[in-house]
Backbone as a printed PyTorch tensor [residue, N CA C, xyz], in Angstrom:
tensor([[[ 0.8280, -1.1860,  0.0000],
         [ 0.0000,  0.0000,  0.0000],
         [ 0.8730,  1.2510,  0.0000]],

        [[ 0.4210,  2.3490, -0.7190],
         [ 0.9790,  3.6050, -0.5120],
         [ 0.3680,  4.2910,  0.3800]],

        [[ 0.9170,  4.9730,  1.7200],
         [ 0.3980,  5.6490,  2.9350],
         [ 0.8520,  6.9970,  3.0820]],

        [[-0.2870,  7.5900,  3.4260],
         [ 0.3690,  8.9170,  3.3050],
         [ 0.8690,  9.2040,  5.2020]],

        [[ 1.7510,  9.5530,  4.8960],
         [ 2.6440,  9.3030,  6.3190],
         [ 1.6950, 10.4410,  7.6530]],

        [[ 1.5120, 11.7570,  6.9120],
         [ 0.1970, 12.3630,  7.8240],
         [-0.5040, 12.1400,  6.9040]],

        [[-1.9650, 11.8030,  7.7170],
         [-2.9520, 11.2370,  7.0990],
         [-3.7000, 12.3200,  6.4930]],

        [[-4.7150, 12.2610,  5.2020],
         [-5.0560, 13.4610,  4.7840],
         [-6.0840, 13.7970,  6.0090]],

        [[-7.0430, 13.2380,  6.9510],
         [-7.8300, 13.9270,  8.0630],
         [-6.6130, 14.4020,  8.9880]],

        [[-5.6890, 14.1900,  9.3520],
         [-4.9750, 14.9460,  9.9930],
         [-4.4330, 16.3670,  9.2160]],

        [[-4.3230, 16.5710,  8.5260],
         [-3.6620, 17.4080,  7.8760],
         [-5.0960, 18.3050,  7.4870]],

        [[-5.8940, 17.9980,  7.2630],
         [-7.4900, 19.1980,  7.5880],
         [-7.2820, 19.5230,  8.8750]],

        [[-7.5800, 18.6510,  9.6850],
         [-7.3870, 18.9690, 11.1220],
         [-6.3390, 19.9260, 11.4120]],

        [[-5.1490, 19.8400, 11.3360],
         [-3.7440, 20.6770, 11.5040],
         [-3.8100, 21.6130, 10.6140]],

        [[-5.0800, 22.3640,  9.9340],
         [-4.7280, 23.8080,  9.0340],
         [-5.3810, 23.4820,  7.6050]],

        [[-5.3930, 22.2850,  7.4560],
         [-5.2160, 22.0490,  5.8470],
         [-6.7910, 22.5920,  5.7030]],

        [[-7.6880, 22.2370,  6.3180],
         [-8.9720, 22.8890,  6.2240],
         [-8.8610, 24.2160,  5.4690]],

        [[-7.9690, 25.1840,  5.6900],
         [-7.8370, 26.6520,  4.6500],
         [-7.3490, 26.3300,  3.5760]],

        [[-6.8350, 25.4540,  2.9710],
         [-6.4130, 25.5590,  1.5180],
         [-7.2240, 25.0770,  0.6650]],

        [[-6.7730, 25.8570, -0.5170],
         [-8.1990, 25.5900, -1.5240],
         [-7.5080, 23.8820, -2.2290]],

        [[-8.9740, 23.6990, -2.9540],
         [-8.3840, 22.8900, -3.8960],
         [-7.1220, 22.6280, -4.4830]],

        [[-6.6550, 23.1780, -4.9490],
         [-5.4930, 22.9430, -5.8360],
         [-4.2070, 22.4810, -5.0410]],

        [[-4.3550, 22.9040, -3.7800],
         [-3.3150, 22.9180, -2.8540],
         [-3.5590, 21.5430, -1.8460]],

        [[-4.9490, 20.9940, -2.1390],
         [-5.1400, 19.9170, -1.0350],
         [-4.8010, 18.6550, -1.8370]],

        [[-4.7620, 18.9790, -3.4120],
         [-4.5790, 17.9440, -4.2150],
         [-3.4320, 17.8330, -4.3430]],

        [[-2.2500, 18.9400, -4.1130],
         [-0.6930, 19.1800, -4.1500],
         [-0.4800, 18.3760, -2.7870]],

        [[-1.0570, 18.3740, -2.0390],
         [-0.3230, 17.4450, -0.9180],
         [-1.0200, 16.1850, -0.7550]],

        [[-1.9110, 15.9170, -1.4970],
         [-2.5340, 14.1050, -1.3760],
         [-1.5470, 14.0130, -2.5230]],

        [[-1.1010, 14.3830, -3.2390],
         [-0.2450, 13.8370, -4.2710],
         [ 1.2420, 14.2700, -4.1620]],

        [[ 1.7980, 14.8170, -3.0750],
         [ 2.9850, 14.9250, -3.7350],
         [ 3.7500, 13.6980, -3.1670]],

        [[ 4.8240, 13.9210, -4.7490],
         [ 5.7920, 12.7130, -4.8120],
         [ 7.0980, 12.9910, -4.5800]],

        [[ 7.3270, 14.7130, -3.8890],
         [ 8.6860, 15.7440, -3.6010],
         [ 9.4780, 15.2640, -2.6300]],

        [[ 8.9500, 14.4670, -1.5270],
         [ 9.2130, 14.5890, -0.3910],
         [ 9.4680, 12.6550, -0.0770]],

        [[10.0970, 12.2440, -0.1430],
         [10.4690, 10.2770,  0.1510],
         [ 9.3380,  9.9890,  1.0970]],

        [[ 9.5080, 11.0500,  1.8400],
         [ 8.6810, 10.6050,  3.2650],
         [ 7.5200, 10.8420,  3.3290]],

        [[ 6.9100, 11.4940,  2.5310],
         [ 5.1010, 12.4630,  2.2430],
         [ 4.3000, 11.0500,  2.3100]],

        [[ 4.6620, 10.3250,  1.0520],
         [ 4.1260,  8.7690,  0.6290],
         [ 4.8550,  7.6510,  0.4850]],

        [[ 4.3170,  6.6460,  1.2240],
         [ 5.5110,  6.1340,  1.9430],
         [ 4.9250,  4.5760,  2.0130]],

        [[ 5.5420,  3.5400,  1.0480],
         [ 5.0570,  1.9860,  0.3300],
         [ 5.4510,  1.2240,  1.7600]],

        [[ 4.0380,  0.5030,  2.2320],
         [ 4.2130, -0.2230,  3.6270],
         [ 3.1360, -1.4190,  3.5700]],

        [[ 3.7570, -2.1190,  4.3560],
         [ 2.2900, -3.3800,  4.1230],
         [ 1.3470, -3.1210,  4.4670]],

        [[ 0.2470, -3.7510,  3.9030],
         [-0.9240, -3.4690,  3.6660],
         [-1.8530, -3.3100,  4.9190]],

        [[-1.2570, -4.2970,  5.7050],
         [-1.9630, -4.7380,  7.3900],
         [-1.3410, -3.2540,  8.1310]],

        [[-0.2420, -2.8340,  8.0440],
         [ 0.3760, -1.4390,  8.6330],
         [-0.2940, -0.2400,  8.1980]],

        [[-0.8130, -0.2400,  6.8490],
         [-1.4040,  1.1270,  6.4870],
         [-2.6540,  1.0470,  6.9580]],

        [[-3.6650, -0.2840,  7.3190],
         [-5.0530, -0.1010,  7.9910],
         [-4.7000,  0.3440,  9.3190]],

        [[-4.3070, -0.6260, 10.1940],
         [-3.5920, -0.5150, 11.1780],
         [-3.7100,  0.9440, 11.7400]],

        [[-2.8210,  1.6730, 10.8240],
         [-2.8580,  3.0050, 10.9420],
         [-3.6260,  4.1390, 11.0990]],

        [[-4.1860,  3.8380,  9.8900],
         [-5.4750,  4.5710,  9.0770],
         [-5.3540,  6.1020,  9.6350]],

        [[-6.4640,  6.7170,  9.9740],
         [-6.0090,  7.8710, 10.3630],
         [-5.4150,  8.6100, 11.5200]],

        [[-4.9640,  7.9320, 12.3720],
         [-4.3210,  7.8100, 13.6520],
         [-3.0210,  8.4620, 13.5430]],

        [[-2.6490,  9.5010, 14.6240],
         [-1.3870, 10.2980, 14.3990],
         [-0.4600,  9.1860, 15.6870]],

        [[ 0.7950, 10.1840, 15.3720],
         [ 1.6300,  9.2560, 16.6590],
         [ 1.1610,  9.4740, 18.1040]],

        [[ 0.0120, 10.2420, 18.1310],
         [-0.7410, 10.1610, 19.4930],
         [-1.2230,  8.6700, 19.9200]],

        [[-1.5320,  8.0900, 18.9060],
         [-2.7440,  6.9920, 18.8500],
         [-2.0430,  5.7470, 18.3370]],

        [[-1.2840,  6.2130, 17.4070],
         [-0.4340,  5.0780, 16.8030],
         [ 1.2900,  4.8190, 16.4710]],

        [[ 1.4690,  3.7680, 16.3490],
         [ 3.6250,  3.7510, 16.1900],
         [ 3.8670,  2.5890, 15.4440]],

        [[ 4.5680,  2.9480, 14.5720],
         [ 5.4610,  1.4410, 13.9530],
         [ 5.5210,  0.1120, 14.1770]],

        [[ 4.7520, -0.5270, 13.9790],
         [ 5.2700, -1.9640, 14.8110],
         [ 6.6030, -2.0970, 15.3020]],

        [[ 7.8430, -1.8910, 14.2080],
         [ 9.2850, -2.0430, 14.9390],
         [ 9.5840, -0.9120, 15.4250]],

        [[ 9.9820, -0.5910, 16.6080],
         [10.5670,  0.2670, 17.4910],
         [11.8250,  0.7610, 16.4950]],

        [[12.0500,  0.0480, 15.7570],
         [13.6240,  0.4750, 15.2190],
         [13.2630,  1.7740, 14.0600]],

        [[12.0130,  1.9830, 13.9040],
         [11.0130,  2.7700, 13.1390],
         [10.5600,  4.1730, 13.2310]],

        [[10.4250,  4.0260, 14.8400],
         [10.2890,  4.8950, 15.3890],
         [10.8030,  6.4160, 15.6020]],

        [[12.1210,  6.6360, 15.1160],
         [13.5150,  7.9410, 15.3080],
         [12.9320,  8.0430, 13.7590]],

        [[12.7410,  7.3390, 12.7670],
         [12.7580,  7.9920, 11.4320],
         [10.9430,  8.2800, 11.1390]],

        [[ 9.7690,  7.7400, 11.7600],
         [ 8.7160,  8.1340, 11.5270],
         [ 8.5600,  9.9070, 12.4950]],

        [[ 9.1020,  9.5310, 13.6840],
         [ 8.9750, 10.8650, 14.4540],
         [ 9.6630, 12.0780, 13.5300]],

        [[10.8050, 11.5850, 12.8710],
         [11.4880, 13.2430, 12.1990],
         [10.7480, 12.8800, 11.0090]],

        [[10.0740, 12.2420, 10.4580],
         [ 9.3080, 12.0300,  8.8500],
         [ 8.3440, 13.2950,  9.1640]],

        [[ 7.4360, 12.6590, 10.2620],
         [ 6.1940, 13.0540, 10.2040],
         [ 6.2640, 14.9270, 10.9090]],

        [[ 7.4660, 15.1710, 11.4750],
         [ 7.6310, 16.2570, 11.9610],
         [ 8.2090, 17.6210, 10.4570]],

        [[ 8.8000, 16.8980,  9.7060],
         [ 9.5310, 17.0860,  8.6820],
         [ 8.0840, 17.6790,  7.2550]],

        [[ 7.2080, 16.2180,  7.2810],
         [ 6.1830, 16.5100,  6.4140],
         [ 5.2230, 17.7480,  7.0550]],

        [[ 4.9540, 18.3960,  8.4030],
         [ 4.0690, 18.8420,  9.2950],
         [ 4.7020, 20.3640,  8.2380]],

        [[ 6.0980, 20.4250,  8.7990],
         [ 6.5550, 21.8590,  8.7410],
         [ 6.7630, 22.3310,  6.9810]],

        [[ 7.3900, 21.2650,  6.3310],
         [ 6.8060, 21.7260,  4.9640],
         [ 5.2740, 22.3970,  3.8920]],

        [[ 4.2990, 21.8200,  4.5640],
         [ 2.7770, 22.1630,  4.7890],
         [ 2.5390, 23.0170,  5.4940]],

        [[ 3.2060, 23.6650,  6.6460],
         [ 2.7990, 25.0010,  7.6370],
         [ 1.6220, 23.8630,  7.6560]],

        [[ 1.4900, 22.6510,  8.5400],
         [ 0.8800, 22.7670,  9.3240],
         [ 0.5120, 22.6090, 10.9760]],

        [[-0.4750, 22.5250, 11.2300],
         [ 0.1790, 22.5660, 13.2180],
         [ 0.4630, 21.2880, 14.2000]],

        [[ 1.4640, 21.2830, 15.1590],
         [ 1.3310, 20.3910, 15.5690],
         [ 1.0950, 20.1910, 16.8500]],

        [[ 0.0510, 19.6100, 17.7120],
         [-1.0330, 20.0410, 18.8870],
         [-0.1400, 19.9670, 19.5980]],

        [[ 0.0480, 20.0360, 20.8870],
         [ 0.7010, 19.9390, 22.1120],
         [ 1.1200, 18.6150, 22.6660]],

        [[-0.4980, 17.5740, 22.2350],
         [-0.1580, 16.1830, 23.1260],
         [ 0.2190, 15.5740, 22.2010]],

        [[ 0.5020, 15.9690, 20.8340],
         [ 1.1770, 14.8950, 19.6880],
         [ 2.3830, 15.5670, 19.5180]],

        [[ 3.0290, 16.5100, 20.2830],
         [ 4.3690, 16.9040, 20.3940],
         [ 4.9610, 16.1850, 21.4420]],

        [[ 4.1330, 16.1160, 22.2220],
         [ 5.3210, 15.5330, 23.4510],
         [ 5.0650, 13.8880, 23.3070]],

        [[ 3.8790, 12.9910, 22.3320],
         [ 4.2510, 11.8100, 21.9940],
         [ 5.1150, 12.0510, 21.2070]],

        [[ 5.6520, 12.3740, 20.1710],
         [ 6.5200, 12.9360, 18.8580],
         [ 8.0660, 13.0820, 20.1160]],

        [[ 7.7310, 13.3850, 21.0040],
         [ 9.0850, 13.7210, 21.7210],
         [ 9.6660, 12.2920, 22.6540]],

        [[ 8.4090, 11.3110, 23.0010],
         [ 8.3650,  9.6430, 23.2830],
         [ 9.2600,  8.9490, 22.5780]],

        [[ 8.5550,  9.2030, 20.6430],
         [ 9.1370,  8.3520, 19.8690],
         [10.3780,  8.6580, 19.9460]],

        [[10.8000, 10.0070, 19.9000],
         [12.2270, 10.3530, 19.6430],
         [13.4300,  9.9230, 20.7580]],

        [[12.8030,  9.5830, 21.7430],
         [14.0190,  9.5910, 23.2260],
         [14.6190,  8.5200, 22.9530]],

        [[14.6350,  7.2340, 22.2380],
         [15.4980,  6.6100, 21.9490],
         [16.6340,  6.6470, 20.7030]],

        [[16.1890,  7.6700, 20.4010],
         [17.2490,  7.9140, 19.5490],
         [18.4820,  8.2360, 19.5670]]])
């Protein structure tokens, strides 16, 4: 499956709600970024579904240091926001790094 690493309801949620068309279709599609869309098994992308790293994590822990700077990485390219309690999980994933 191809997954979009923030999910497109997260990314309404975090701001994306103000952009028009053209711009919501520029980020369900872009192919700029390795990490934007991101080929994972199929059971991992349901799994997922729209769940941020509040709610959800990698099956392998070893996953974890490169989804936390992915998904922090894809946030700030988009200007969009990132809440308080999915910063300091975002700051969980990262402590083993």
């Amino acid at each position: 499956d191809i997954d979009h690493l923030v999910p497109l309801e997260e990314a309404h949620t975090a701001g994306g709600w103000a952009w028009d068309r053209s711009y919501k279709t520029a980020f369900a599609n872009s192919l700029g970024d390795p990490s934007h869309l991101v080929a994972v098994a199929a059971g991992v992308n349901r799994s997922k579904g729209s769940r941020t790293p509040l709610e959800w994590r990698p099956p392998s822990r070893a996953a974890w240091c490169w989804y936390a700077r992915a998904w922090v990485a894809v946030k700030e390219q988009w200007q969009l926001r990132i809440a308080p309690d999915e910063a300091v999980a975002l700051l969980e994933l990262r402590s083993g790094c």
